[in-house]
C-alpha positions in Angstrom: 61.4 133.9 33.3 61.1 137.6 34.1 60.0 136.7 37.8 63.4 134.7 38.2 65.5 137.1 36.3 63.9 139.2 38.7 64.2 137.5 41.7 68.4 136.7 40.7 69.1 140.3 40.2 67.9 141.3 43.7 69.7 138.9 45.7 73.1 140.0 44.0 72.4 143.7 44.6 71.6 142.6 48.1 74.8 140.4 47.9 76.8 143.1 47.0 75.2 146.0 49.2 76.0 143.5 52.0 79.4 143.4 51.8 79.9 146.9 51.2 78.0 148.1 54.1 80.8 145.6 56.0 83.8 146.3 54.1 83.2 150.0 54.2 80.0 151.2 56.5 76.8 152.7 55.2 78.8 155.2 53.4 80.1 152.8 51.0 76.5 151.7 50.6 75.3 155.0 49.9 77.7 155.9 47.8 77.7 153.0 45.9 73.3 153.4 45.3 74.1 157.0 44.3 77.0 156.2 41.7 74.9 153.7 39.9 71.6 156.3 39.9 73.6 159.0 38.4 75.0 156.0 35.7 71.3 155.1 35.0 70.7 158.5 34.5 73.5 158.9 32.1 72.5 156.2 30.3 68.6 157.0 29.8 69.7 160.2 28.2 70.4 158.7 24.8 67.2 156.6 25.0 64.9 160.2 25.5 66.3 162.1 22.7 65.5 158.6 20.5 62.0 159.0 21.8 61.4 162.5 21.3 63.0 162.2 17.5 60.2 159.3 17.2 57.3 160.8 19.1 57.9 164.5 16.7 56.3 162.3 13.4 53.3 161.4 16.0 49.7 163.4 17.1 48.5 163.5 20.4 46.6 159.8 19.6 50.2 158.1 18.2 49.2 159.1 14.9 52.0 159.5 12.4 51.2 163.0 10.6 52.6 164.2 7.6 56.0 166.7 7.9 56.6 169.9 5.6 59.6 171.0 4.6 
């Protein structure tokens, strides 16, 4: 399933970058592959400080150690 999901996914963006490098040039393209890198970016921000609040109860082994007040 993840190897079709996969496989789908890829043939939109290349869909998609297709028409905008006709409809608009290789700017559009560009453009377009930076917008959605910075929006990925945005959106993994949220996900680190979730991992850093987890991985603060944890050792150096993923051991959960005791917190004092």
């Amino acid at each position: 399933m993840l190897n079709l999901m996969t496989g789908v996914m890829i043939l939109l963006a290349s869909v998609i970058a297709g028409v905008l490098w006709d409809k608009v040039g290789p700017q559009g393209t560009f453009l377009a592959g930076a917008a959605l890198a910075t929006l990925a970016l945005f959106g993994l921000i949220p996900l680190r400080r979730v991992l850093h609040r987890k991985n603060a109860n944890q050792d150096e082994h993923g051991k959960l150690v005791a917190q004092i007040p």
